[in-house]
C-alpha positions in Angstrom: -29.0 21.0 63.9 -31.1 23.4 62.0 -28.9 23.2 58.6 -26.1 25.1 57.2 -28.5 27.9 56.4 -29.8 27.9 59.9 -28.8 31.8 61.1 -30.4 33.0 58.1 -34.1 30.7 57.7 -35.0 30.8 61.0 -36.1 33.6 63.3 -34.4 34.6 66.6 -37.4 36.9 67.9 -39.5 35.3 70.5 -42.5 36.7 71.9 -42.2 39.7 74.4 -44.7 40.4 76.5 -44.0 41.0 80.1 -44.5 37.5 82.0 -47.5 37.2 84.1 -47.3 36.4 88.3 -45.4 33.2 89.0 -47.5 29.9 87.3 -50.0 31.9 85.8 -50.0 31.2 82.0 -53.2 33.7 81.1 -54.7 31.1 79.6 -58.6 31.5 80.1 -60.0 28.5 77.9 -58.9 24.9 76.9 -59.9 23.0 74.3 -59.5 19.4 75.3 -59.8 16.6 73.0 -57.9 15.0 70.4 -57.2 16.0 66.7 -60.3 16.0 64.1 -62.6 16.9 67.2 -63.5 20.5 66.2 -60.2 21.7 67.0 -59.9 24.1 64.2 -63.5 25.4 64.3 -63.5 26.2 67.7 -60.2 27.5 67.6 -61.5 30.2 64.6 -64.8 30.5 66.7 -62.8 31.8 70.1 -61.0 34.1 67.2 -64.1 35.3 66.4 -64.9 36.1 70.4 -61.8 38.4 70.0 -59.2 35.5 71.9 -55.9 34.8 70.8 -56.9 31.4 70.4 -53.8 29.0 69.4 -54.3 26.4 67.6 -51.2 23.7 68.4 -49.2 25.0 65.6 -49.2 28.2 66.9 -48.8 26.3 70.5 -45.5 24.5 69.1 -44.1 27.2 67.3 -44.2 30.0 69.7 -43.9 28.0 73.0 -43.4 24.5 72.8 -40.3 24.9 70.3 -38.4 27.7 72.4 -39.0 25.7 75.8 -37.4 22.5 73.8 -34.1 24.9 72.5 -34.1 26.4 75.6 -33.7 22.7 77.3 -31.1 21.9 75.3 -28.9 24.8 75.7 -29.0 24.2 79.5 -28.0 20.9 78.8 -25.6 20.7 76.3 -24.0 22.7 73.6 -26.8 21.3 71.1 -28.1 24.8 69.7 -31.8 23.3 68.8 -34.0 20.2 69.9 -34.8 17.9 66.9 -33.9 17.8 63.4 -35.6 20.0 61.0 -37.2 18.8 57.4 -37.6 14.8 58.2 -40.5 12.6 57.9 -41.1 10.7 61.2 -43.2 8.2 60.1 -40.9 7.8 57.3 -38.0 7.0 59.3 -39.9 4.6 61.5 -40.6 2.9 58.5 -37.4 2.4 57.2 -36.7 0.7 60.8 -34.6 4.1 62.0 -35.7 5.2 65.4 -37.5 8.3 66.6 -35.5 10.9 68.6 -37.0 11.0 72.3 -35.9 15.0 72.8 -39.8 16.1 73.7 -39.7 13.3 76.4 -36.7 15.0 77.4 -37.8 18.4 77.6 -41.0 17.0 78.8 -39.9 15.3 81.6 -37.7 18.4 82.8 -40.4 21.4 82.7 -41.8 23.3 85.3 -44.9 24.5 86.0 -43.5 28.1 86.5 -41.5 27.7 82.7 -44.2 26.8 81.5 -47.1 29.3 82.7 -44.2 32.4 82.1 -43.5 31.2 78.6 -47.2 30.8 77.6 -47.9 34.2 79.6 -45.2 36.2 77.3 -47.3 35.1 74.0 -50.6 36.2 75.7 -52.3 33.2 74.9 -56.1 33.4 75.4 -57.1 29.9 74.1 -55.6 27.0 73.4 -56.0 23.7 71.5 -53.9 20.8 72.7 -54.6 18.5 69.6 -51.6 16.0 68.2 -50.0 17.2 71.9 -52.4 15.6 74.4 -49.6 15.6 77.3 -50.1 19.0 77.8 -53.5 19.3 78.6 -52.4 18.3 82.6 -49.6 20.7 82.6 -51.3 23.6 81.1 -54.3 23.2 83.6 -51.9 23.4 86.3 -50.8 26.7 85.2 -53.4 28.5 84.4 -56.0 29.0 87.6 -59.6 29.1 87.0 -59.0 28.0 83.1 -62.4 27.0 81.5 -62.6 24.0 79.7 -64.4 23.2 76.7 -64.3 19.0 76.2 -64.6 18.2 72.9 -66.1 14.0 73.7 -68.9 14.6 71.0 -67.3 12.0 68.5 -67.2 8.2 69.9 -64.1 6.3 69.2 -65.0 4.4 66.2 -66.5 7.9 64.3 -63.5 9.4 65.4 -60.6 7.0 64.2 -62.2 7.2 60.9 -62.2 10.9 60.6 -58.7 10.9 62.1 -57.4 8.2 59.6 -58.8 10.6 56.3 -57.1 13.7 58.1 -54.0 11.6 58.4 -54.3 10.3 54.7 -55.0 13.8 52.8 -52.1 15.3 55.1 -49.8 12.5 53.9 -50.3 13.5 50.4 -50.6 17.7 50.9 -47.2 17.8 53.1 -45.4 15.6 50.8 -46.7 17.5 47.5 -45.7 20.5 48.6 -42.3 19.4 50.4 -41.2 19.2 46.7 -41.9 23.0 45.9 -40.5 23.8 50.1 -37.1 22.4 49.1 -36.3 25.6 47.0 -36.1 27.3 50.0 -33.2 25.1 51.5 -30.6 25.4 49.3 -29.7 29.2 49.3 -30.3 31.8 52.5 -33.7 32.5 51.2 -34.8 33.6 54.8 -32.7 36.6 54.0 -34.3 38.0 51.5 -37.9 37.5 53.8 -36.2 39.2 56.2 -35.4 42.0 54.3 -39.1 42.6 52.6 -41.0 42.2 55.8 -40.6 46.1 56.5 -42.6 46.9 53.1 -45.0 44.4 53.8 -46.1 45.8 57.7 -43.6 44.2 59.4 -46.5 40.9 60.1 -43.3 38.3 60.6 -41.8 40.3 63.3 -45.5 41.0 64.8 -46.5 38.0 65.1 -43.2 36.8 66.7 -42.7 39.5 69.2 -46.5 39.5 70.1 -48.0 35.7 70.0 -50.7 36.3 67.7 -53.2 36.6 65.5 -52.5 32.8 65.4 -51.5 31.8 61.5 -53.7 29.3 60.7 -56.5 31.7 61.3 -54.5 35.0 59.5 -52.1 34.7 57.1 -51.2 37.8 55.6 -48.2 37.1 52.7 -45.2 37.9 55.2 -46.5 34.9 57.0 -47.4 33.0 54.4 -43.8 33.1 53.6 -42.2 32.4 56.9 -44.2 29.4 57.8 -42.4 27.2 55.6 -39.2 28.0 56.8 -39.6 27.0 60.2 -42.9 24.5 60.2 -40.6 20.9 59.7 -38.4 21.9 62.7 -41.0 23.8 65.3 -43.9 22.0 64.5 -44.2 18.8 62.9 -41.4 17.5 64.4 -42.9 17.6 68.1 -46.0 16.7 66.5 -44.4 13.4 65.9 -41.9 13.2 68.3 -44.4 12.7 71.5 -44.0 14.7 74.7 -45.0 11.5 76.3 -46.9 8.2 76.0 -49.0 9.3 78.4 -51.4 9.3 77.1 -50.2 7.8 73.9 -50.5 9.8 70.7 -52.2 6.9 68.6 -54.7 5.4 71.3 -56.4 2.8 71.8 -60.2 3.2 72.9 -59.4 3.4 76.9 -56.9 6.1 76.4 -58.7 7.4 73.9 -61.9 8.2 77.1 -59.4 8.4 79.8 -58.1 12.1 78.3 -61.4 13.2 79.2 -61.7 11.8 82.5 -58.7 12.8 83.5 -58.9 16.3 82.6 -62.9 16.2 84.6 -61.1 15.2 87.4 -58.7 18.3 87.3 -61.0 20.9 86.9 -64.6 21.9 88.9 -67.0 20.5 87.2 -68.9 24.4 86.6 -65.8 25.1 84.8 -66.5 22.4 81.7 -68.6 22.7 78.6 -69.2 19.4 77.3 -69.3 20.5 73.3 -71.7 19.0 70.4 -71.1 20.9 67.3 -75.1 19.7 66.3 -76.6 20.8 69.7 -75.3 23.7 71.1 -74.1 26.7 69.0 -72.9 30.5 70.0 -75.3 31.8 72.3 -74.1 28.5 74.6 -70.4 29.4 73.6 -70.5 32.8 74.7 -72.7 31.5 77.8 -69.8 29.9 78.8 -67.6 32.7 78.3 -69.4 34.9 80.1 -69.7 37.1 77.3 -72.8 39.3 77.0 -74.6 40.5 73.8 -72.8 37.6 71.8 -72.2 38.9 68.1 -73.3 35.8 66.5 -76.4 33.5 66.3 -76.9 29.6 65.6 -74.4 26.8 65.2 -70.8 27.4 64.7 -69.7 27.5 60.8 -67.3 24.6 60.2 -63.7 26.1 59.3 -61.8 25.1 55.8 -59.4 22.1 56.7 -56.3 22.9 54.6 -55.8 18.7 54.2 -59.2 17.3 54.2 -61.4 20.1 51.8 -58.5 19.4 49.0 -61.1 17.1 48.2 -64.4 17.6 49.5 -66.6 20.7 50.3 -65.9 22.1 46.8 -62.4 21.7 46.9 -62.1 24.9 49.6 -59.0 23.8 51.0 -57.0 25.2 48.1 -58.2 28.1 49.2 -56.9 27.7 52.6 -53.1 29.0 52.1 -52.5 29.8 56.2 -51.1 25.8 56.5 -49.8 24.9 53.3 -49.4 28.3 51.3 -50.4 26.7 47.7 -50.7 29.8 46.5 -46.9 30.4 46.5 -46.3 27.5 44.1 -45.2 29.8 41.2 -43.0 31.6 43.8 -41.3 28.0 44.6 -40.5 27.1 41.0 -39.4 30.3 40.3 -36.4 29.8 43.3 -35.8 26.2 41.9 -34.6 27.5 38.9 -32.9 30.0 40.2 -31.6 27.4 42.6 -30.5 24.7 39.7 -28.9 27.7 37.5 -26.6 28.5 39.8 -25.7 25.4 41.1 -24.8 24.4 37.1 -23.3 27.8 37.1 -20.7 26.9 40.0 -20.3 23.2 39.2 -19.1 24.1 35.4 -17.1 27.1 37.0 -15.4 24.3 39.3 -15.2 21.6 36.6 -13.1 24.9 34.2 -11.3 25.9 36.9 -10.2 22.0 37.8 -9.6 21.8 34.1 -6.8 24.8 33.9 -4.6 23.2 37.0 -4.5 20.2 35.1 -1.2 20.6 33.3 -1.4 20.2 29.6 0.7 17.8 27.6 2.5 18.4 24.5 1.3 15.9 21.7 4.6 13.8 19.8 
């Protein structure tokens, strides 16, 4: 289900490029690792190169999600995959049990669904962070795919690092969840819809064409979609693992074996082993084959719109392409719009209740 308000807060436009030759996604680089290994940096950085380099938000949203619906509609008369708006960890908490849809969906693609679907959104680059399943699949399809492995962290290093990403993102998605719940109770997609002509059409842009990815550009049209449709194409398949293969908390074997496994896939002149302190763009563009490489030194670490709330002078308040703070006022400003007119109608009902209540005469 995607809610009562679902033909008006979510958008049917999917990317439209024409697919490429059968089970070649166009993907010319991967970036294999796990989350809180330089995911978002290097993501930005293959930006920079002039890729349309996905992060796996992008990923989820404009492939992952539409593979999942598409799933389901072959199988059943379920319109969507999972749930929108609920907290995973949350309901594992409370002892409820996790939907195994991805697992589904998972289990049931092709190489040739998946290679078309990427191929429509023109992906360039991808990261397969928080959705390490994929990395096998998504070799598969694309032939000759570089791959830059991002094994510069050791376990321990990284489990801390992952743990404070975890923790700030904890308290950022539940802080603003309060101010995204003015959006649910009216059609408030509508009136998005309906301003995204004055404001160059970037919602419909970015649907129809895959890119610039949003958590690298996020003009205000976009900045006001992503909320709509983030809980339901992204964070739920985030939590909702594809597989447990490997598993999506691991333990330090599985944790190496991602990396091993994805060396054995792919010839060995077609890795870069990454260290953010070592190497820098000329070895990126190296790589990439590109010549006369328009930067110089190492790669500038990106804002984290979770873990800068805090450090790095607070920069990640700046950051409004995950978690558009920015629009705070704008979210106030609809919740009391939103609790006006709900008083409005429940007083109307309780008045017009009131005059069908036939009145008695007094003795």
């Amino acid at each position: 289900m995607k809610g009562v308000w679902q033909w008006a807060n979510e958008w049917d436009i999917e990317c439209q490029h024409q697919p490429l030759p059968v089970n070649q996604s166009g993907v010319k680089v991967i970036l294999a690792g796990w989350a809180k290994s330089g995911t978002w940096t290097m993501s930005a950085s293959l930006g920079k190169l002039g890729l349309n380099s996905h992060h796996s938000q992008e990923f989820l949203a404009h492939v992952w999600s539409p593979l999942a619906d598409d799933y389901w509609l072959r199988r059943s008369n379920r319109k969507t995959s999972v749930s929108t708006g609920f907290h995973w960890p949350l309901i594992k908490a409370l002892g409820g049990e996790i939907p195994n849809d991805n697992l589904a969906v998972f289990e049931d693609l092709t190489t040739e669904r998946l290679a078309e679907r990427v191929s429509r959104c023109r992906v360039d680059a991808v990261a397969l962070d928080g959705i390490a399943p994929m990395h096998l699949p998504l070799i598969k399809a694309s032939p000759d795919v570089k791959v830059i492995m991002l094994d510069w962290r050791d376990y321990d290093v990284w489990l801390k690092s992952m743990a404070n990403q975890e923790n700030s993102m904890a308290i950022a998605v539940t802080f603003m969840h309060f101010f995204y719940n003015s959006l649910q109770f009216l059609p408030w997609g509508l009136l998005v819809k309906a301003i995204d002509p004055f404001i160059n059409n970037d919602i419909e842009k970015l649907l129809k064409t895959g890119g610039p990815p949003f958590i690298q550009e996020c003009p205000l049209g976009v900045m006001l979609w992503h909320p709509f449709v983030k809980y339901r194409q992204i964070y739920s398949h985030w939590g909702n693992p594809m597989s447990m293969d490997p598993p999506p908390n691991p333990e330090k074997p599985d944790f190496e074996r991602l990396f091993k496994t994805v060396r054995e896939a792919v010839p060995e002149e077609n890795i870069l082993s990454w260290n953010f302190k070592t190497k820098g763009w000329e070895d990126l563009c190296g790589f990439l084959d590109i010549k006369n490489c328009p930067f110089q030194g190492r790669l500038k670490t990106e804002p984290n719109g979770y873990t800068d709330l805090w450090r790095n002078g607070g920069r990640g308040w700046d950051f409004n392409c995950d978690e558009p703070f920015v629009l705070i006022p704008v979210y106030i400003v609809l919740h009391i719009i939103n609790f006006k007119i709900f008083t409005a109608v429940l007083y109307g009902l309780i008045g017009l209740l009131r005059g069908l209540v036939p009145k008695t005469k007094a003795d």
